[in-house]
Structure formats: C-alpha cells, structure tokens
NUTORRO-105076 format. One line per field, with one value per residue (C-alpha): residue in three letters; x negated, y negated, z negated. Coordinates in Angstrom, 1 decimal, decimal comma. Layout:
! residues N
code = ALA; ...
xx = X; ...
yy = Y; ...
zz = Z; ...
This chain:
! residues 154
code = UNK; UNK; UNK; UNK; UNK; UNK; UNK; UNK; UNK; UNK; UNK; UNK; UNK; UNK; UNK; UNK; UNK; UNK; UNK; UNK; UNK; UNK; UNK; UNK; UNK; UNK; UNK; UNK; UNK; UNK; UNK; UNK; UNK; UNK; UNK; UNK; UNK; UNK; UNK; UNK; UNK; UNK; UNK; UNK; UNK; UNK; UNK; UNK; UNK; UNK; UNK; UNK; UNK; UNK; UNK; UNK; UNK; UNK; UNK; UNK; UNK; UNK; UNK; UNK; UNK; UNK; UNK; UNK; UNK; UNK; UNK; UNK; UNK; UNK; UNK; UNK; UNK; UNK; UNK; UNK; UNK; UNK; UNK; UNK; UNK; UNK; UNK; UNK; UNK; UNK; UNK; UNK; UNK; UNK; UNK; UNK; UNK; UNK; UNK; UNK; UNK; UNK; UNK; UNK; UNK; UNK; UNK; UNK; UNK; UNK; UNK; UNK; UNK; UNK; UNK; UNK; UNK; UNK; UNK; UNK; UNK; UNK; UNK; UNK; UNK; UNK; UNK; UNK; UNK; UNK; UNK; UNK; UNK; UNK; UNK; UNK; UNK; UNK; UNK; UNK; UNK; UNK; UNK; UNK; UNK; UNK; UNK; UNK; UNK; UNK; UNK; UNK; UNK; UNK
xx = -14,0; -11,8; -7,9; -4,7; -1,6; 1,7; 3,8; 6,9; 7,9; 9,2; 5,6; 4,3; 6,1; 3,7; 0,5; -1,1; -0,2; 0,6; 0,6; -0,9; -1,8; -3,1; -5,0; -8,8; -11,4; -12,5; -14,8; -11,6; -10,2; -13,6; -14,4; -10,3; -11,2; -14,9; -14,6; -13,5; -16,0; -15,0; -12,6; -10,5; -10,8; -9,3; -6,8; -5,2; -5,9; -3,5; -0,7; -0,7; -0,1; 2,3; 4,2; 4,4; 5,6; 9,0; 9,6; 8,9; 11,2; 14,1; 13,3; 13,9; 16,0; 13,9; 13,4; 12,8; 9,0; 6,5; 4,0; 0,1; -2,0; -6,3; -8,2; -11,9; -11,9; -14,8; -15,4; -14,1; -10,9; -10,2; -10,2; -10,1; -8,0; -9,8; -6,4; -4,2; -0,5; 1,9; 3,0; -0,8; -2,6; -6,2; -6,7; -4,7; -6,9; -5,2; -5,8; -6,6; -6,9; -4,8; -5,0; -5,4; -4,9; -8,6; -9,3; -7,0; -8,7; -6,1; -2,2; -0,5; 3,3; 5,6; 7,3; 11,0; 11,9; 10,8; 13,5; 16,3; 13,4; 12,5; 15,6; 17,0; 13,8; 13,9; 17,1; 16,0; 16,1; 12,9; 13,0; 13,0; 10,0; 8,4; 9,1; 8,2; 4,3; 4,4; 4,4; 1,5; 1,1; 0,6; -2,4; -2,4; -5,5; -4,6; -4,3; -1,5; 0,2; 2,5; 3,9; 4,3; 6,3; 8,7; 9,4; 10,2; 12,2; 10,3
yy = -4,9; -2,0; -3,1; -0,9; -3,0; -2,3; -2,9; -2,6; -1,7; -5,1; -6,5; -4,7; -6,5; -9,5; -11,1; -10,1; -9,6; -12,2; -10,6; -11,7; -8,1; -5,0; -2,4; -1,7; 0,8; -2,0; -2,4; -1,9; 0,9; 2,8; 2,3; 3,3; 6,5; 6,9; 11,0; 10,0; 10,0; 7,8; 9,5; 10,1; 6,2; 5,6; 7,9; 5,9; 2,8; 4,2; 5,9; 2,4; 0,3; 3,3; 2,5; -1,1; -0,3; 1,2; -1,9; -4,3; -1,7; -2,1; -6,2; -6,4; -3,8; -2,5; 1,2; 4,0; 5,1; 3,8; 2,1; 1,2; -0,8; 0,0; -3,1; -4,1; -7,7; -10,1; -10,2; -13,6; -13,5; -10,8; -11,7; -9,5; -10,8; -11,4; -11,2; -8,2; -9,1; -6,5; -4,7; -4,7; -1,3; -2,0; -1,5; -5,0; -7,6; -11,0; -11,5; -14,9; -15,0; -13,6; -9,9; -9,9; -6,8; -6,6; -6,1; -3,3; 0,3; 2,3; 2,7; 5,5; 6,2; 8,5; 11,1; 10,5; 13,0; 11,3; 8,2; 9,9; 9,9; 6,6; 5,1; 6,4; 5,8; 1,5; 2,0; 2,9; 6,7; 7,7; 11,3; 10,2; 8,0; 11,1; 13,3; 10,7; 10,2; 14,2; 13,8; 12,9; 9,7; 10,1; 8,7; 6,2; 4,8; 1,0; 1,4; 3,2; 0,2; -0,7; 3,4; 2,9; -0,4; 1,1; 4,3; 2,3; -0,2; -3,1
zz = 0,2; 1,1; -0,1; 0,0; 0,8; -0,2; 2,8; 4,7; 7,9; 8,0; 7,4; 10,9; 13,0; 12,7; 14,3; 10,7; 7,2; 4,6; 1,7; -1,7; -3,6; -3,2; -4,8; -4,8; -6,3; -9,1; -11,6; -14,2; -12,3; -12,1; -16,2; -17,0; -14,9; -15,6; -14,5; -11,1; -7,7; -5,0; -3,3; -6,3; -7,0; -3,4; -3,6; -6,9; -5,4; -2,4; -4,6; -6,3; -3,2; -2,3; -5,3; -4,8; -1,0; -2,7; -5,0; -1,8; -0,1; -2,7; -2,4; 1,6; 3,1; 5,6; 6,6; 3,7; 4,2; 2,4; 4,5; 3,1; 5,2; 4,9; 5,6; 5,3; 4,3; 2,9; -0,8; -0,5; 0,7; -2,2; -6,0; -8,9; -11,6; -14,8; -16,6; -15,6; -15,8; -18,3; -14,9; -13,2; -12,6; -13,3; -9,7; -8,5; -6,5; -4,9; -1,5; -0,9; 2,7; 5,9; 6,6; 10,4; 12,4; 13,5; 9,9; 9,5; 9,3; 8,8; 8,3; 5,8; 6,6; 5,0; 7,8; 8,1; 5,7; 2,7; 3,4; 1,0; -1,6; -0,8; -0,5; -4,0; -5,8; -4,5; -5,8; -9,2; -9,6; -11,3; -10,3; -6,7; -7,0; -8,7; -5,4; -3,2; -4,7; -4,4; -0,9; 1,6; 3,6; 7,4; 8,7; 11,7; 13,7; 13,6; 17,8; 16,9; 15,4; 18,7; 18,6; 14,9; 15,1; 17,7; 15,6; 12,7; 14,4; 14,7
C-alpha cells in the first residue's frame, strides 16, 4: 500500500522512519469523495500528511518545511482503523511496522520560502496554515535523501 507520512526534518536523519500514522487513498476516503479519480485521491492523502507535518513541526522544533515521506509498504505492516478518532481524516492508516528507507518512493519538501508560513501556522495561526497548503511540495527521488538531510540540517 502506498502511505503518505507526515514527517520532520528531524525524522530524516535516521536509518528509517518510526512513525505510527499516515495517510492513504482508503476505502473511507474514496466513498467520502466518491467524484474523485486516483490522482485526486493521492493528492488529499498528501495535503493530509502535509498537515500533520506542521503539528509534528509545532511538537519538536525542527526546521519550518513541511516534509512528507512516499513509501510502498506491505498491506500488512499498514492497518486501516475501523474506528476513526474525532481528529482522523478518513484517509488515516496505522503503520504497524518500520518504514525503511528502501521502501521509500518519494520525498515532498516545502522550498525555503514557505518556513515563515510554516513556522507561524505550528504556532497556531490559521491563516498561515491556509497559505502554506496553497503552496506546492518539492519533489525528491529518495537518492536524494543525503543532499536533502544536509540542506535541512541534519
């Protein structure tokens, strides 16, 4: 199953990614956005782990950019809650296994410009977090990771 983790920059730095949620095109998310195709279904599952990146950004202190790790994992190390919390998108999975780099597809990064927006919206300012979804996530080939860790300062 393809998974979109919210991340840090903080959360690069690793030999892989321990992180318990992300966002996936699910069964819920496809029926509460029946009109979608595919690609539409991937993009919200992105802008949702994107979203989750700023509150793990306001939680740890590390550098303003949103960061959403793309990885491929097996249908078993990724469960689809059959109860969605008050705060869960319809498009939330638990990862129940380790997110190693060889399973990572993809990384999405905001450019440096969007850390004001970032910054204030992990703070709390709605109108920030507004501008910051506005803006588009750079794309990164998963060789990229070492270039990516040293520009964000890991």
């Amino acid at each position: 199953m393809r998974i979109y983790l919210p991340a840090t920059a903080g959360d690069l730095r690793g030999d892989g990614l321990d992180l318990d949620w992300a966002h996936a095109v699910t069964a819920a998310l496809r029926a509460e956005l029946a009109d979608e195709d595919d690609e539409g279904l991937e993009m919200t599952a992105t802008l949702a782990a994107a979203d989750d990146s700023v509150r793990r950004i306001a939680s740890d202190a590390s550098v303003p950019r949103r960061v959403v790790v793309v990885a491929d994992l097996p249908d078993a190390l990724v469960q689809v809650p059959e109860v969605l919390g008050e705060e869960q998108l319809p498009s939330a999975v638990e990862v129940v296994g380790p997110v190693r780099w060889t399973d990572v597809v993809a990384l999405l990064v905001d450019e440096p410009a969007a850390a004001d927006d970032v910054r204030a919206a992990a703070a709390g300012d709605d109108g920030a977090l507004d501008r910051s979804a506005e803006r588009d996530l750079l794309w990164y080939d998963v060789v990229e990771l070492d270039d990516l860790r040293a520009e964000l300062g890991g």
